[in-house]
C-alpha positions as CSV (number, residue, x, y, z in Angstrom):
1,X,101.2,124.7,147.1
2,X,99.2,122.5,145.1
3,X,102.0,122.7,142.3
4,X,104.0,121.6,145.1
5,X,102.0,118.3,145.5
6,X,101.4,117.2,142.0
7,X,105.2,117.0,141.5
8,X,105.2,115.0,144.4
9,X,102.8,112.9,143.3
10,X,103.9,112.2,139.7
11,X,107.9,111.4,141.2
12,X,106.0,108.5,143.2
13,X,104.4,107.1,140.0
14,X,107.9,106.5,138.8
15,X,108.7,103.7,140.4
16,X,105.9,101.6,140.3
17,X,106.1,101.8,136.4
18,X,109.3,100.8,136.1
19,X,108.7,97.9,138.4
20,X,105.9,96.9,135.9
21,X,108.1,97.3,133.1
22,X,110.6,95.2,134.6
23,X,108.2,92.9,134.9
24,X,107.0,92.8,131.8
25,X,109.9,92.1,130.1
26,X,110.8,89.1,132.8
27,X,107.3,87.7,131.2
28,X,107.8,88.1,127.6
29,X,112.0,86.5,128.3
30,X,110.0,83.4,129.8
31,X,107.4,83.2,127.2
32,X,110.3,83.9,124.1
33,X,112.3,81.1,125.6
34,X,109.4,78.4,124.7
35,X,108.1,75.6,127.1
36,X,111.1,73.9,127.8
37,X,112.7,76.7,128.8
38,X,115.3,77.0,126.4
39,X,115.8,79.2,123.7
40,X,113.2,79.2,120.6
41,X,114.6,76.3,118.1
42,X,115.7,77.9,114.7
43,X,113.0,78.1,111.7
44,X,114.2,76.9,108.3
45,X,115.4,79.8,106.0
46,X,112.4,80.8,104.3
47,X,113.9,80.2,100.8
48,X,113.8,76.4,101.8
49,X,110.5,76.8,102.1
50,X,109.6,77.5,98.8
51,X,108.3,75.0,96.2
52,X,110.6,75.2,93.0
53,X,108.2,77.1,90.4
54,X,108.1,77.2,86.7
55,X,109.2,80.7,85.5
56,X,107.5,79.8,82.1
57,X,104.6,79.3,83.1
58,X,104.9,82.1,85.8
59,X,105.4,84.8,83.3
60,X,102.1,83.5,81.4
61,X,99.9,83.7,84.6
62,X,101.8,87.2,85.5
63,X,100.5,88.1,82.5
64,X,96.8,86.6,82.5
65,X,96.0,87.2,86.7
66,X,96.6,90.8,85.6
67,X,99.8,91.6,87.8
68,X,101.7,93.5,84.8
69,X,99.0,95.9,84.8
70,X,100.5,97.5,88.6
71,X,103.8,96.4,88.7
72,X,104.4,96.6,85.3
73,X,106.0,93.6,82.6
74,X,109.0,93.2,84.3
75,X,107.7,93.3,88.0
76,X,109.6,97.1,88.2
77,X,106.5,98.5,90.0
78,X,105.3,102.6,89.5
79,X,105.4,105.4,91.9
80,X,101.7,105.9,90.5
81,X,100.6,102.0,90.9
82,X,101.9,99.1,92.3
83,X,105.3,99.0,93.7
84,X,108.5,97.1,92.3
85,X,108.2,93.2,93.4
86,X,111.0,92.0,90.7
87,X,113.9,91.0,90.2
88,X,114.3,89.5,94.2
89,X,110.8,89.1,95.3
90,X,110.3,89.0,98.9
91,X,111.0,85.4,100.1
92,X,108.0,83.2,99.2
93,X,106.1,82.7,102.5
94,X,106.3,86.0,102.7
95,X,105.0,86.2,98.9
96,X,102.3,84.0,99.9
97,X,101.2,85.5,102.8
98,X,100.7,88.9,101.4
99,X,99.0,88.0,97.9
100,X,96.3,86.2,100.3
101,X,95.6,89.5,102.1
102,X,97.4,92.4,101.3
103,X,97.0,95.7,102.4
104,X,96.2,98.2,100.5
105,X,94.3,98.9,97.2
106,X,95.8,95.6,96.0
107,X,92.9,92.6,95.6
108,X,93.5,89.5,97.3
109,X,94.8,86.5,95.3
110,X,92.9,83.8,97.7
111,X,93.3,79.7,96.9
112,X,90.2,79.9,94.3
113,X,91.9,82.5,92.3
114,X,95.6,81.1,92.3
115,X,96.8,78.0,93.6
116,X,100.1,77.7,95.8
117,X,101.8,76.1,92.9
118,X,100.6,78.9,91.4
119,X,102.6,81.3,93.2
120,X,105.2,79.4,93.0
121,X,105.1,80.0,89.3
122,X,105.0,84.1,89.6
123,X,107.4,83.7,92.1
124,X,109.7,81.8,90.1
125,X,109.4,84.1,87.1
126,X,110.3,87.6,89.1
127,X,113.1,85.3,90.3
128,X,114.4,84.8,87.3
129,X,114.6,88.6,86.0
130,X,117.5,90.1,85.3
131,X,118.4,93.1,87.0
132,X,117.9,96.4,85.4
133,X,121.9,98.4,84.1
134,X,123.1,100.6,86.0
135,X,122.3,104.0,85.4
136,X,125.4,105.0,84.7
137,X,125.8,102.5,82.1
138,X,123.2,104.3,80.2
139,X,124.4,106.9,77.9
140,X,121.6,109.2,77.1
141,X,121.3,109.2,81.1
142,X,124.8,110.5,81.4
């Protein structure tokens, strides 16, 4: 019998979550469609965003902040360290944003220890990496 009731019970609940869902969703719409009740305006592509770096000078302060010594000379990352953040880094704000606080075992790069211009540098010089041949270009891996 009191099997009986709890199934009753819990097919009640039902609705009254779905009504709250439903109106959740109405709250987040409004609140995604911004004050004027529009939709969101669209953000610059993040690679607009970024300041044009010196890859020069980049590689020397890859070099000297100590980067090379996780993610290797060429930014091609370990399985045992740090992982692969060239060639294509991640867009720069993006670049930014995680070197000031990452996650991880990886230090933080904060404004005292390397400038925005900076990062533009490193940023800049795992930009301009080449991309690694093709495995199957390489004979003694065929």
């Amino acid at each position: 019998m009191r099997v009986e009731e709890n199934k009753t019970l819990g097919s009640e609940r039902h609705p009254r979550v779905g009504s709250f869902a439903l109106i959740l969703l109405a709250a987040i719409a409004l609140l995604a469609a911004g004050p004027q009740g529009g939709p969101p305006k669209a953000a610059k592509p993040p690679e607009a965003e970024a300041p044009k770096g010196n890859a020069e000078s980049g590689k020397q302060l890859y070099t000297s902040s100590g980067c090379y010594e996780c993610h290797g000379r060429q930014g091609q990352g370990s399985r045992f360290s740090g992982p692969r953040i060239g060639p294509d880094p991640i867009p720069f704000p993006m670049f930014v944003k995680y070197l000031r606080a990452p996650r991880g075992q990886m230090p933080p790069y904060t404004g005292k220890v390397l400038t925005d211009v900076e990062l533009a540098d490193i940023h800049a010089f795992l930009s301009s990496l080449s991309q690694p041949p093709a495995a199957k270009t390489i004979p003694l891996l065929n």
